[in-house]
N, C-alpha and C positions, 0 to 999 in steps of 0.2 A: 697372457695379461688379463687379470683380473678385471671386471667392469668396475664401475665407481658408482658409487651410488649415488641416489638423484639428493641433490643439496637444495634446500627448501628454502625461498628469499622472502622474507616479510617484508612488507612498508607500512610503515611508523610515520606519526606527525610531531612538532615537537612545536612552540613557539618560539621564536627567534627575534628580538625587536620589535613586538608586537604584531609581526610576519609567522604566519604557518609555513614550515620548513618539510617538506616531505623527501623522508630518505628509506632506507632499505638496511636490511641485517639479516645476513647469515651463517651457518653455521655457531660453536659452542669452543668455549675458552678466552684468550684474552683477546684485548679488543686491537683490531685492526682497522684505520679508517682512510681509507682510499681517496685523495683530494686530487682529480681530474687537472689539466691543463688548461692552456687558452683557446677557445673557443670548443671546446669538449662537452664532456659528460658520463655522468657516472654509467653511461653506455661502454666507452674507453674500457672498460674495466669487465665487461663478461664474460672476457676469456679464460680471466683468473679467478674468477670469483671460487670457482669449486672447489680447484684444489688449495687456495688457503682458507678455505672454510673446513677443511677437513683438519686443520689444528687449531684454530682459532676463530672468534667471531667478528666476522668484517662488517662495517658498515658502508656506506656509499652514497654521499649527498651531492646534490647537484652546488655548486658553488651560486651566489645571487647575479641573477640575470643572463644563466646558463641552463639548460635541459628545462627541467621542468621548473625552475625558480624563473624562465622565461615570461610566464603568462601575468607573470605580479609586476612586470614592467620594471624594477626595481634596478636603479644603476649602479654595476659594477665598479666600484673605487679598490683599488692592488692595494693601496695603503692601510684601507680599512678591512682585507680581507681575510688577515691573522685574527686579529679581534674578532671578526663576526667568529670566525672557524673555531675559537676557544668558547667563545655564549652558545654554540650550536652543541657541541661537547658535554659542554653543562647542561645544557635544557634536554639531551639523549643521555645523560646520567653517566658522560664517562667521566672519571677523575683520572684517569693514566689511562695511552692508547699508543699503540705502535702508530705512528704517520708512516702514509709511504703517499708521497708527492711525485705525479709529471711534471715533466717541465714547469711552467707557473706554477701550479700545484705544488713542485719540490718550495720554488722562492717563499709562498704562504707558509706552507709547514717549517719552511727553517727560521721566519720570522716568526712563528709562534713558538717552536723552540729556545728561541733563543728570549724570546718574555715571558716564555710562561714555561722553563725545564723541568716542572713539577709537574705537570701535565703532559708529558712525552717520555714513555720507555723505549724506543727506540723512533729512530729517523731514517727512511732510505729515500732518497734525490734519484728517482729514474729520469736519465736524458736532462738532467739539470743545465741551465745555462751557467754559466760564469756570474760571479758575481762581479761590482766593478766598484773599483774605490779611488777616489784621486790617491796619487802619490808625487813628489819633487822630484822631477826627475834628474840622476846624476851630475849632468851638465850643467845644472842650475839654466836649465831651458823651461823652468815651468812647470806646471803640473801639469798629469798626461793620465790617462784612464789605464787602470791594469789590473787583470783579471788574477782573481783568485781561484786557485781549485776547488770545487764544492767541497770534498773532503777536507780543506784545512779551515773554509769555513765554518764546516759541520761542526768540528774535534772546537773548532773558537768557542762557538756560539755554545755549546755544552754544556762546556764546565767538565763537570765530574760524572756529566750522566751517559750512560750507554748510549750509543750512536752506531751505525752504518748508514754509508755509503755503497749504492748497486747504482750503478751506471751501466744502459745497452737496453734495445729492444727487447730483448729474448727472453732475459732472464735478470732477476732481481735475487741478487744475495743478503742476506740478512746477517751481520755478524756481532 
């Protein structure tokens, strides 16, 4: 087995909300931005960082009031945390980037896919929760919480734009 070569990580600032945003980028091609989970960090992420930097260029931001967006004291709100994640995009100069979302990280990325599809070439939901939506339920017993599959989400939320789903620790499929 051949070695791999050493992949060289920069850190970049951007403005964010009138907040300095400190993230990381490696490797060369199209953009790939890795959005961490709950209570995470773009630590989560150094396992893989090499080998998809060997086809494309990752970036890796800590989400607000996680890793190093800690020290800005700044509170975390889930609802506003699509929005931040597409001004953070823009102020790092991407206009189109593959997402690939953890857990919370999938829910962030599939709400900005799905308000912002022009700005998402591809989507993958690692270890994604369920999403939940009321439904009536048959018996006319009421509404009752029922989970959708991320993948029929995803294909919802879409439209017409390329999507996958990779689901599981090990390994993230891209299709």
């Amino acid at each position: 087995m051949r070695g791999r070569a050493e992949i060289r990580v920069s850190r970049y600032e951007a403005q964010v909300g009138g907040w300095p945003v400190r993230y990381e980028a490696a490797g060369e091609g199209e953009p790939v931005v890795l959005v961490h989970g709950l209570s995470g960090s773009t630590r989560w992420w150094s396992r893989n960082i090499s080998e998809i930097a060997e086809r494309y260029r990752v970036y890796l931001v800590d989400l607000p009031g996680f890793g190093t967006m800690r020290r800005l004291r700044r509170r975390f709100i889930l609802a506003e945390a699509a929005d931040w994640l597409s001004e953070w995009m823009d102020a790092a100069g991407l206009e189109r980037a593959h997402l690939v979302g953890h857990s919370m990280g999938g829910y962030i990325c599939l709400h900005l896919a799905a308000s912002r599809p022009e700005a998402v070439r591809r989507l993958v939901l690692v270890e994604r929760e369920p999403v939940f939506r009321l439904r009536e339920s048959a018996d006319g017993d009421g509404a009752r919480a029922v989970a959708d599959q991320p993948s029929r989400v995803a294909r919802r939320a879409s439209g017409q734009h390329d999507i996958a789903v990779g689901i599981g620790a090990d390994r993230v499929d891209a299709r």
